[in-house]
Structure formats: structure tokens, C-alpha cells
N, C-alpha and C positions, 0 to 999 in steps of 0.2 A: 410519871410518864414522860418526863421532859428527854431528851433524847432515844428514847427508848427507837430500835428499829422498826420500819414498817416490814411487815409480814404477809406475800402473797399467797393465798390458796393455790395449793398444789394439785391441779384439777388432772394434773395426766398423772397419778398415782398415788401421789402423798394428801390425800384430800381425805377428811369423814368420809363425803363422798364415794370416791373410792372403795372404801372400808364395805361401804353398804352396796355397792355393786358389788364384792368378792363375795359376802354374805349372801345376796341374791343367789350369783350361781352355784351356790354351796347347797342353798334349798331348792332348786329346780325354775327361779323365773327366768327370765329368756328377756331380748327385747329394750336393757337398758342401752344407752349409749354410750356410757362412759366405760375409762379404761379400769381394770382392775386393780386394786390397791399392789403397791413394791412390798414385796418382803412376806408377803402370806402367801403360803403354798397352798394354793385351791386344791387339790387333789386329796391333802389332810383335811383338809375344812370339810370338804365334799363327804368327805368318809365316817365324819364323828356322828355316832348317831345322835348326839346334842351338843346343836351350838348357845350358846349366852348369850344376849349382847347386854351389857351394863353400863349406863350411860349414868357417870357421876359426875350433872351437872357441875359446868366450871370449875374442874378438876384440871387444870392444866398441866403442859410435860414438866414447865420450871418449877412448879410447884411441886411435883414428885420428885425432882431431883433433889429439892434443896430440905427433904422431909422424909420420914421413915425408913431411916437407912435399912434396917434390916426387918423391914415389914415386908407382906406380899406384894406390894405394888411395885416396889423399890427390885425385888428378884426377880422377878419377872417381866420386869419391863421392855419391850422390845425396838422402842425406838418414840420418834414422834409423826403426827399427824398434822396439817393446818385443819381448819375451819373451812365454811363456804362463808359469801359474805353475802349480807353481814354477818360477822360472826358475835351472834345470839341465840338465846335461846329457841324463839319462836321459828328461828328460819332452820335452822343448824334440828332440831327436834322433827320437823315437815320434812328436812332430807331423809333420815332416821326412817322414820314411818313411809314414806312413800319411794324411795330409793332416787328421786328425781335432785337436779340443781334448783336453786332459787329462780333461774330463770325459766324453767317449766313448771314448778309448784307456785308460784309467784307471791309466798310470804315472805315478805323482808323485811316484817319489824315488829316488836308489840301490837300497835295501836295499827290498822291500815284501815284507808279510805275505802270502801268499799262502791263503786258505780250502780251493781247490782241491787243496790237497797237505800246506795245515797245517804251512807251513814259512816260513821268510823266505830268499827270497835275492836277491842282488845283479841288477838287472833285466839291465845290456847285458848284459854273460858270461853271464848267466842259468844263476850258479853257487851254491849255499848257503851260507850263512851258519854259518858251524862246522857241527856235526856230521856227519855219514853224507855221503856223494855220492850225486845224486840219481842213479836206477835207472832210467832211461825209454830206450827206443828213441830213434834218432836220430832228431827231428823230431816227437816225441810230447811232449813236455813246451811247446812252444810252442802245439800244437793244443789242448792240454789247459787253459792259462792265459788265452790270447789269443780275444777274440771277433771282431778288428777284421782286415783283411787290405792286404795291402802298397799302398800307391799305385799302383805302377809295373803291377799286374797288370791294373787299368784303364786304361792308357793306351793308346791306340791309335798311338803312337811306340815303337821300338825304347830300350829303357831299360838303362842301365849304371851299375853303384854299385861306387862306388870306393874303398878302406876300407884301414886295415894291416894287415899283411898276420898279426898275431897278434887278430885281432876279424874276420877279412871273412868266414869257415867258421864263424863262433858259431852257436849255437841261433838265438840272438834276431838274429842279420844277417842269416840264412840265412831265417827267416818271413819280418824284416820287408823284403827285398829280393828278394822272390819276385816271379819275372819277370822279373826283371835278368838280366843277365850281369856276374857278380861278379869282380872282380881286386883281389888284392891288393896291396901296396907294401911297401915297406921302409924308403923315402926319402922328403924332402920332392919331393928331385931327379926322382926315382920315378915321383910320384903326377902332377907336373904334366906329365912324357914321357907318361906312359898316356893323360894327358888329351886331349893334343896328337894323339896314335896314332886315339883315336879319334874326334875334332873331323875329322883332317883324311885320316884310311884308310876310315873306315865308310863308306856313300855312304847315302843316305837322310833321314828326318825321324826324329830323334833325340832323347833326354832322359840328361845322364849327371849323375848324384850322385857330390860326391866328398866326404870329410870327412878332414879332419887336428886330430889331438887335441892336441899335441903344447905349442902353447902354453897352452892350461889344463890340462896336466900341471905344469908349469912353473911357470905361478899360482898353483897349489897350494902347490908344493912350497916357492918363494921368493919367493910377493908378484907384484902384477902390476908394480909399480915396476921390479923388479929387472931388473939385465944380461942377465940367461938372457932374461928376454920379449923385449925388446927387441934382443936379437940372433935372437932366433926370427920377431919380427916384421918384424925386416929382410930376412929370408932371404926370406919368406912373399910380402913385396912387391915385391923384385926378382925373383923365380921366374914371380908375377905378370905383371909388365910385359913378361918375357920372351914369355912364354904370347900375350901378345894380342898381340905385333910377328909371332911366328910362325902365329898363324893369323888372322891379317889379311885379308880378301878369302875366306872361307869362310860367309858369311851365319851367324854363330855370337853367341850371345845371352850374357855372362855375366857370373850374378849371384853377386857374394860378400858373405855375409852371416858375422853371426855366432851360435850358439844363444843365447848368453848373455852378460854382461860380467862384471869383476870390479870388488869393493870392498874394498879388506884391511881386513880388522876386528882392532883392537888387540887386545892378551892381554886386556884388562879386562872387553871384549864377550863374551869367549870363555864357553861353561860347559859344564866336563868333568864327564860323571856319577858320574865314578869318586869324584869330591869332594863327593856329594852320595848318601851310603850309605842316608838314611832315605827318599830320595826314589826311587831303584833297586828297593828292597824294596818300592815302591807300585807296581809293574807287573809285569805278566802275562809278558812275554816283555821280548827286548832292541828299546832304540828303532828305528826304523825312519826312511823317509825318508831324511836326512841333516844338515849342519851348519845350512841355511839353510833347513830347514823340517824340525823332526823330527815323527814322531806319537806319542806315546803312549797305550801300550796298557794301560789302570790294571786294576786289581783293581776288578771290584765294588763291596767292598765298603770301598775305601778313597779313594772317589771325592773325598770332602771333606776327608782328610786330603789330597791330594794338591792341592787348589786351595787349601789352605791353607799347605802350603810353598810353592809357587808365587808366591802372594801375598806371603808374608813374606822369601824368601830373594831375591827376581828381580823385577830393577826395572820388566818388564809382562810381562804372557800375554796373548795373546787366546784365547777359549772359541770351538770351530766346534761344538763336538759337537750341539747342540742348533738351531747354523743351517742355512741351506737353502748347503751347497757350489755358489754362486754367482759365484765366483773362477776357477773352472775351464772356463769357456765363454761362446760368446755368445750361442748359443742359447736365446733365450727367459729371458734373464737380465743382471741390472746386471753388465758384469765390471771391475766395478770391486773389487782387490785390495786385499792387505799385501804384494805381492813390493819386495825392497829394489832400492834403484837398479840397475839394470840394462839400459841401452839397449842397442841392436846399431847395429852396423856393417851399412850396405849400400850396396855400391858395383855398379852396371850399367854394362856397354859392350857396344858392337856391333861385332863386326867382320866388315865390309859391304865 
């Protein structure tokens, strides 16, 4: 990661964002605010009686470049995308689902503090963060957090979201895929037969969401470099190519993006709190966020000591507390960020 460039989200077109408003008016919702994605012609999107959209987590554009030369993602690729920030999964998956920026959906990180219930937990599973399990009816704890409402429940196309099959009944799938008709998977094999089933069984004007986590599980766990990706993203691209030979001749639109990219960051970059005992005892609860954007929640009254290790132990901070959080949209604001490199992959076909 060591000199790598900083990369701002492209909110006046080159954004997911973006991407997911062009998709909006291609299915009939009305009423976003943001500008249309560069380089897609609404008028073809508008007309296909099936659009895709295939979100392969942490599939980033550098990574497509530098992998499958002559696979489908590698032919087809039409340019790149940035991220919203932060760019992750949790936030960047909420724009997806709800066509909104971070700063109207307002998830910005794995873990978020919640006011509503005065607890932190994990946003997808939208399960708690240690202590107690949360005590709510089914379907009352997303009414309770969430202002914002699914995308799909606006569109005047038939909508299908396509998920694994241990996340696609979650709290947080279940709101934010409201409208849909939900199926889950098991496989990668799986996901793209369901796709296929319903590209080429459903008859009508269609919109199906499908996501696969699997390769930034992966990233995670062993680097984006490593064997594991790169057999995961071979599977990913020939499954691919498969998909568009077999529904060839169904006027069907689709776009494979990715939420986010990866950068490995050396052990040096890294900073574990657990190693940092006097700066733990300056906050109020446990960090939140996550590794590439955490928040901290200080004491009162130990505000200054806290920019003072800061200062002294870590080689930069930036201060938001006191600015206008203008990173999080386009709305009526510069969004110009700190998210770390991070392009997406986006590859469009038509099969006409």
C-alpha cells in the first residue's frame, strides 16, 4: 500500500452510485438525486427486457486488468468505476440495495453504533456486537434503525435478489430487498443456474440482483495476490462466459461490477488496539466502523489526550469531527474524499 494513490469517488458519474441510479431509471424509479452513470446509454438499459446486476464482491478494475486476458470479463470490460466511501462492503452493498449515497442511507462500516438501541452491531447480519442478543420481532429491528427503503420496492419491473443462501433471510436482506423475490444459493454453480432460470423462464420486464462474497472472503483472509483469488476469479469468469453463451438471444442487459477493490496493506500499516492500552482507555465504547475507516468514540473528557497520542504514536490522522461530512455524497457537496485506492470492475454485455 506504501505509496499507492489516493482515489476519490466519482459522485458526478463515475461512481457505483451512479451505476445504480442509471439502473433505477432503466426500471421506472423516479426521485434519486444523483447524476447518471458516463458511458451507459439509458435508452438501451431502458429497453432490455432484462437487466443483471452482479456484484462480485472485491473484484476490483486492477485486478481485471492484470488477470483473464481472454476470459469474459477481460472482453467485455467497459471501463472503471470508483466506490462510495467508505469503500466497503457494508456501505458500498446499502448503496446497491437502496440506490441512495452513504450520506442518506447512513451505513458506513461493518460494526455501527447504533443511538436507537444504544448498542453496536455488525450492520449485514445485523447481529450484536458481544453481549445479550438482540430481543426484537422479526422485522422490527430494521424498522426501528433504517429510514431509507429498498430500491426494488420502486420499480415498476418485476425484481429478484439473489444472495447465499446463509445471508439471503437476514434482517438486513430481508428490508433491504423488499419487493424482491428472494433466492438463495449455495454455489457459485448455483447462483449463476438461478440467474440463467430466471433470465430465460420468467417472461416479462425484469431486474435481478445477484451478489457473491466469496472472493473478498478470500482477500481477506489470504491477500488479494494469492492462489485462493485467483482460482476464485477464474471460476467467477468462466461461469461468466458461460452465462452470456447460454442466454444469448434473450434481449438481457448485464452488468458486472464490483462494491469495492483490494490493496494489501503490509504488517507495518497495520495498528492493532490491543497494542495501544493507554489509547483503548480514551474511549467510550469499542471502535467501530472497521480496518479502513474506523470511528472513534472518545471520552469527553479526554479529547486532547487522545489527539495527542494520535499525533505522537501514528504517522497521520485526519480530524472529521468538527467538519461538514462531505465525503459521503453528491448532493449539494465537493465529494471529494480520503478513501484509499480502490477502483471497480465494470464489464456490460448484451445479449440481443
Amino acid at each position: 500500500m506504501t505509496n499507492s494513490p489516493t482515489t476519490l469517488p466519482d459522485y458526478g458519474g463515475g461512481s457505483i452510485l451512479n451505476l445504480v441510479r442509471s439502473v433505477a431509471d432503466a426500471c421506472g424509479v423516479t426521485g434519486l438525486p444523483y447524476a447518471p452513470a458516463r458511458g451507459i446509454d439509458a435508452a438501451d438499459l431502458a429497453a432490455a427486457e432484462t437487466i443483471v446486476l452482479l456484484v462480485v464482491d472485491g473484484l476490483g478494475f486492477d485486478y481485471v486488468q492484470h488477470h483473464g486476458a481472454d476470459g469474459a470479463l477481460r472482453r467485455h470490460l467497459q471501463g472503471h468505476l470508483t466506490s462510495v466511501f467508505p469503500s466497503t462492503t457494508a456501505t458500498a452493498i446499502t448503496t446497491f440495495l437502496t440506490g441512495l449515497a452513504p450520506q442518506q442511507h447512513a451505513l458506513t462500516g461493518w460494526h455501527m453504533y447504533f443511538a436507537e438501541i444504544d448498542r453496536i452491531a455488525a450492520v449485514l447480519p445485523l447481529t450484536p456486537r458481544g453481549g445479550e442478543p438482540f430481543d426484537f420481532a422479526p422485522g422490527e429491528l430494521p424498522r426501528r434503525l433504517f429510514k431509507h427503503h429498498s430500491l426494488a420496492s420502486s420499480m415498476l419491473r418485476r425484481a429478484y435478489a439473489l444472495c447465499p443462501i446463509d445471508i439471503v433471510g437476514s434482517e438486513f436482506n430481508r428490508f433491504h430487498t423488499e419487493a424482491s423475490m428472494r433466492c438463495g444459493y449455495a454455489t457459485l454453480g448455483e447462483m449463476f443456474e438461478r440467474t440463467a432460470e430466471v433470465v430465460m423462464g420468467s417472461p416479462g420486464r425484469k431486474y435481478l440482483y445477484a451478489y457473491y462474497p466469496a472472493l473478498d472472503a478470500n482477500a481477506h483472509s489470504f491477500g488479494i495476490a494469492s492462489p485462493q483469488v485467483e482460482t476464485i476469479h477464474g471460476a467467477v469468469d468462466h461461469a461468466l462466459g458461460r452465462l452470456l453463451e447460454r442466454i444469448r438471444g434473450s434481449d438481457t442487459i448485464v452488468i458486472a461490477t464490483a462494491d469495492h477493490g483490494f490493496v494489501d496493506s503490509p504488517a507495518e500499516r497495520v495498528i492493532e488496539l490491543e497494542r495501544h492500552a493507554p489509547l483503548a482507555e480514551m474511549l467510550v465504547r469499542p471502535l467501530c466502523g472497521e480496518r479502513r475507516v474506523a470511528y472513534c468514540y472518545v471520552k469527553p473528557d479526554r479529547r486532547a489526550d487522545f489527539e495527542g497520542y494520535v499525533h505522537d504514536h501514528f504517522c497521520r490522522a485526519d480530524r472529521t469531527a468538527s467538519q461538514p461530512l462531505n465525503w459521503w455524497s453528491a448532493a449539494g457537496s465537493d465529494p471529494a474524499s480520503l478513501t484509499p485506492a480502490s477502483f471497480r470492475a465494470s464489464a456490460i454485455t448484451r445479449s440481443s
